[in-house]
C-alpha positions as CSV (number, residue, x, y, z in Angstrom):
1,X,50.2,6.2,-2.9
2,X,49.4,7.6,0.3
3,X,46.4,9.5,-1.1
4,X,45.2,6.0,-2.2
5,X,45.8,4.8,0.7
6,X,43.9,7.5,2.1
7,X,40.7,6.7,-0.1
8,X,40.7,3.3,1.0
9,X,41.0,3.5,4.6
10,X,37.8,6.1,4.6
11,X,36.5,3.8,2.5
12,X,37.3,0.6,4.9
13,X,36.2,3.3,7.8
14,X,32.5,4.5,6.0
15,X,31.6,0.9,5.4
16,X,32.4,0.0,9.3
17,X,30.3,2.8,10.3
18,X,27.1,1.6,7.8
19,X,27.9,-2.1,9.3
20,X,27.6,-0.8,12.8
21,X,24.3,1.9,12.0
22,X,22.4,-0.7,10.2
23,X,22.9,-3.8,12.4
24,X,22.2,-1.5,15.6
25,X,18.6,-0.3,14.3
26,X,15.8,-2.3,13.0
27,X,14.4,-1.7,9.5
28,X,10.5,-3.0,9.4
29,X,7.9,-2.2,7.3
30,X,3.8,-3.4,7.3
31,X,1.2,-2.4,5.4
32,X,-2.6,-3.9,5.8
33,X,-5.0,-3.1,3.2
34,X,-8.5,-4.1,3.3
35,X,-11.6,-3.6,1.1
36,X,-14.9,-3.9,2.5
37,X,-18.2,-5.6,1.1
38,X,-19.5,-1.7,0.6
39,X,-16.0,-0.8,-1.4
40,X,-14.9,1.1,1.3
41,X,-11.0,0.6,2.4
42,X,-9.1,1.0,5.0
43,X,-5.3,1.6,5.2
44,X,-2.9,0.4,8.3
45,X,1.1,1.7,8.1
46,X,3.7,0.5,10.5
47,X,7.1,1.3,9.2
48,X,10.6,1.8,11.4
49,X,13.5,3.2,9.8
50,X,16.8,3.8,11.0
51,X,17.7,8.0,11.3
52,X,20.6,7.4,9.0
53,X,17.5,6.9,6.4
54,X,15.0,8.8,7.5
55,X,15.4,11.5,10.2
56,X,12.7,12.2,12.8
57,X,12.3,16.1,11.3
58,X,11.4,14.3,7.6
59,X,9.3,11.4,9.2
60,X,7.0,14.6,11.2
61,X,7.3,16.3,7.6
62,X,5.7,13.2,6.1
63,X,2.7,13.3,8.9
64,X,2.4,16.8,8.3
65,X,1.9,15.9,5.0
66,X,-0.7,13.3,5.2
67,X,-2.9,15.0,7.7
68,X,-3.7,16.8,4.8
69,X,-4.8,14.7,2.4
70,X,-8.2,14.4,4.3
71,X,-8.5,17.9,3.9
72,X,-8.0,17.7,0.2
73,X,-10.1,14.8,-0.5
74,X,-13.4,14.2,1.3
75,X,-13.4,10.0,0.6
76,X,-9.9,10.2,2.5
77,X,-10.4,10.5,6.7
78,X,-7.4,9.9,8.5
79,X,-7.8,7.5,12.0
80,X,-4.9,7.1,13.6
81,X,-1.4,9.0,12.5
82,X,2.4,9.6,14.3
83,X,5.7,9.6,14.3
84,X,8.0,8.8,16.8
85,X,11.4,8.0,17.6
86,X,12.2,4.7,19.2
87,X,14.9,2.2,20.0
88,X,18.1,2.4,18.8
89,X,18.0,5.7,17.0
90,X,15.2,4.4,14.7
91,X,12.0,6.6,13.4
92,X,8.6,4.7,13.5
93,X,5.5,5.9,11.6
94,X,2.6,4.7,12.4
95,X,-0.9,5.7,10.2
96,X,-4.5,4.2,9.9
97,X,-6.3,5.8,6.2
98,X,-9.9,5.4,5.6
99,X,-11.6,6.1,2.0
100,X,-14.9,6.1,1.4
101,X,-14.3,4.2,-2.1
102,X,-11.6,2.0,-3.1
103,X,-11.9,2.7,-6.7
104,X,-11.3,6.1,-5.8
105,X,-7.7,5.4,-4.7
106,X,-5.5,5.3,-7.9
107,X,-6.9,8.4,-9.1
108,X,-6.1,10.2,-5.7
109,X,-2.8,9.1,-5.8
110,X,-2.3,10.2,-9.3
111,X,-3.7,13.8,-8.0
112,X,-1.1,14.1,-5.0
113,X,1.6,13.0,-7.4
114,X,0.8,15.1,-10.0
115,X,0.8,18.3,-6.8
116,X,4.1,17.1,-5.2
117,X,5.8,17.5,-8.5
118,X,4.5,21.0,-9.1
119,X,3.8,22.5,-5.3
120,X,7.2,22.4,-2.9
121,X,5.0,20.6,0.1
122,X,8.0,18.3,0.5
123,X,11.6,18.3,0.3
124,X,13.1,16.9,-2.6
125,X,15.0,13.8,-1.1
126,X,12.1,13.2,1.1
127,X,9.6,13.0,-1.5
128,X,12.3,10.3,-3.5
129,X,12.1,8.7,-0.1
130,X,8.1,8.9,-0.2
131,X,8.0,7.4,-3.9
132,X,9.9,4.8,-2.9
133,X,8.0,3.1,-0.1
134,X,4.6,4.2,-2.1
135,X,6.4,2.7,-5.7
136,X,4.1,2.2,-8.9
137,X,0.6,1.6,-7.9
138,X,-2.1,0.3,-11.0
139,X,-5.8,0.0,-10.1
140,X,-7.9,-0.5,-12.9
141,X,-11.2,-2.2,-13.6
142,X,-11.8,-5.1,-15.5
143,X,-15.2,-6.6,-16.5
144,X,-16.9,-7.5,-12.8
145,X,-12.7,-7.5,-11.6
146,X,-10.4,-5.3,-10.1
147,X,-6.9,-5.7,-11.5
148,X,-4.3,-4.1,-8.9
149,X,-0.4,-3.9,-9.8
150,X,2.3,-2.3,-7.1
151,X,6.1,-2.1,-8.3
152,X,8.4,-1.1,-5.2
153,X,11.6,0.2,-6.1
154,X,14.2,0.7,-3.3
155,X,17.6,0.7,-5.7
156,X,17.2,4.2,-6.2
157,X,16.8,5.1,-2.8
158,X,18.8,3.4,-1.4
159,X,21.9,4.0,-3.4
160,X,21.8,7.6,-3.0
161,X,21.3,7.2,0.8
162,X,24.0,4.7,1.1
163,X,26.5,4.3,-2.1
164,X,28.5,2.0,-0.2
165,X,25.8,-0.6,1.0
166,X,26.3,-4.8,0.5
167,X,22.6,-6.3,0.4
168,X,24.2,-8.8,3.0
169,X,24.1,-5.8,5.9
170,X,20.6,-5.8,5.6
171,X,20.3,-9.0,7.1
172,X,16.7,-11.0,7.6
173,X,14.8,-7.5,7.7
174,X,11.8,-7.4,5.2
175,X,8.6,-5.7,4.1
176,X,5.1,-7.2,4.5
177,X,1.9,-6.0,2.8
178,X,-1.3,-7.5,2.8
179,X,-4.4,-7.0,1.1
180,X,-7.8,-8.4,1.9
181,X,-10.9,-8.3,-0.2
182,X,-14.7,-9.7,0.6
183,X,-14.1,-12.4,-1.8
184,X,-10.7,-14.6,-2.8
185,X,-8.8,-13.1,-5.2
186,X,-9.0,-14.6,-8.6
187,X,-5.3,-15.0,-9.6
188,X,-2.3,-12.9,-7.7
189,X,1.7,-13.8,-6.9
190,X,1.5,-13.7,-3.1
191,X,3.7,-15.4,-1.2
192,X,1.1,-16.6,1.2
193,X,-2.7,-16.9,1.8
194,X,-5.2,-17.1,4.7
195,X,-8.5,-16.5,5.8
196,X,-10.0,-19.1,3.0
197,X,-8.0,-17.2,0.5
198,X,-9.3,-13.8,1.0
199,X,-6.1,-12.2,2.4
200,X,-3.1,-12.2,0.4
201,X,0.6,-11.6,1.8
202,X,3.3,-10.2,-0.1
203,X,7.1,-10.6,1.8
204,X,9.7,-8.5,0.4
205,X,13.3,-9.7,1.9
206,X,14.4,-6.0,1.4
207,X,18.5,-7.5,0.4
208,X,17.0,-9.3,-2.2
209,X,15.5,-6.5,-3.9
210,X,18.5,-4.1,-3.6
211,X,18.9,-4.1,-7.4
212,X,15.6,-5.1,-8.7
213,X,11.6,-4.4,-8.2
214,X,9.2,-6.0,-6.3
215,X,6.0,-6.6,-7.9
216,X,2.9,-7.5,-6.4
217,X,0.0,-8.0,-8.7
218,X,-4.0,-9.6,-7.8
219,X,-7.1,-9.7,-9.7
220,X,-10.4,-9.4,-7.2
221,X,-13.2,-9.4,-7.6
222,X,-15.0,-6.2,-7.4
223,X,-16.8,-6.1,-4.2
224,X,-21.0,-5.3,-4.4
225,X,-22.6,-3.9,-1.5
226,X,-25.2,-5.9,0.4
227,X,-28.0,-3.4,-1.0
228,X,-27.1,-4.0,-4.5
229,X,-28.1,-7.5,-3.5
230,X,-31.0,-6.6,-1.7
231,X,-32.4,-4.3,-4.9
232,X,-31.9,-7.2,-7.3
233,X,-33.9,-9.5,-5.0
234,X,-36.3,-7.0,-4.5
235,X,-36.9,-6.8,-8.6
236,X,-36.5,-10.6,-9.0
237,X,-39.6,-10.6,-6.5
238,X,-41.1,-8.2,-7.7
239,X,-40.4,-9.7,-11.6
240,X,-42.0,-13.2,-10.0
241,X,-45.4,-11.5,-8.2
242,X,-45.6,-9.7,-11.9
243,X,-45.6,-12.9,-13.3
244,X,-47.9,-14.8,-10.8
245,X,-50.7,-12.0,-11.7
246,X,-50.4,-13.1,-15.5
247,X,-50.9,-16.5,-14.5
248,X,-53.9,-16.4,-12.3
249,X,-55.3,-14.2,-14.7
250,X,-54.9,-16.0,-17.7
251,X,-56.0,-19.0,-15.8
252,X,-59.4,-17.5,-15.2
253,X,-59.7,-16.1,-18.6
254,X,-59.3,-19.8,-20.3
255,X,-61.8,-21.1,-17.0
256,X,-63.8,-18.9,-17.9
């Protein structure tokens, strides 16, 4: 009886303790993508997490970590890149990534998977941590479109970090990633859309998605650069003087 007792009263105290953590730090997350008429892309992170989640010594691992990537990769430059520890004992990280080629992305992040599973670069609960704010990420090419499919997965993560947590402590904080392409996307499940339908918003309530995934999915079209367009006006004028020849010259042949 009293041993129960016992149980429940660290189990009334642990959950006080989570109540008072959580609702004294801020949990935010933004990502920016954006791809640009030559396919290049650039990446902007801004994510604060309480040091209950993710302590200051794992959030400079993690930058350790992605400084280098542009040494692995040479499409992969990196432009701005910290971690810091702000208010109320929160960790902020804060990165800007630059590639070359978009289309080069899936298969770089299959690479660094495929190393992190086989090399020790990270800690084990730091690199669960790392999958979970990267989740499943498709990118795959169909006829002139670029199909592009992200699952974030945060039950995992953040049951082993906090057994004990109600999705009600998490309050109104959320996660916001955008993408933005050269042309509007084709079809895609964003929750909003601006600049004329060329930047798409995804907003993940993060208490919502306690238990479940959150998909994001977008079909783009697959941005040409300018000097593609330039070479196939170049031929089409070049097809049309071709063609002007043959007529003056078959005009003077029947003249004549």
């Amino acid at each position: 009886m009293v041993e129960h007792t016992v149980r429940k009263l660290l189990g009334v105290i642990t959950l006080l303790s989570m109540v008072l953590i959580i609702s004294g730090c801020k949990i935010d997350g933004e990502e920016e993508i954006e791809i640009h008429a030559d396919g290049a892309l650039t990446m902007r992170l801004n994510y604060q997490f309480p040091q209950l989640g993710l302590s200051l010594t794992e959030g400079k691992a993690l930058v350790a970590y992605l400084q280098g990537l542009d040494d692995r990769h040479e499409s992969i430059s990196m432009n701005v890149l910290s971690c810091e520890r702000a208010s109320n004992a929160t960790v902020r990280i804060i990165a800007e990534i630059h590639s070359k080629d978009a289309m080069q992305l899936g298969e770089i992040m299959a690479a660094e998977s495929a190393m992190l599973e086989g090399d020790e670069l990270l800690e084990i609960s730091l690199l669960a941590k790392l999958k979970a704010i990267i989740g499943e990420i498709s990118i795959g090419v169909e006829e002139l479109n670029i199909k592009f499919s992200r699952a974030i997965k945060l039950d995992d993560l953040l049951k082993s970090e906090l057994p004990n947590i109600n999705r009600d402590l998490l309050g109104n904080y959320q996660f916001r990633y955008s993408l933005t392409s050269p042309r509007p996307a084709r079809n895609h499940n964003a929750t909003t859309t601006s600049n004329n339908g060329k930047t798409l918003t995804w907003v993940m309530p993060l208490k919502q998605y306690v238990n479940e995934p959150f998909i994001m999915q977008a079909t783009l079209p697959i941005p040409i650069p300018w000097w593609v367009w330039l070479l196939v006006g170049l031929a089409i004028l070049v097809m049309l003087l071709v063609l002007w020849k043959i007529f003056c010259y078959l005009r003077r042949k029947f003249k004549s």
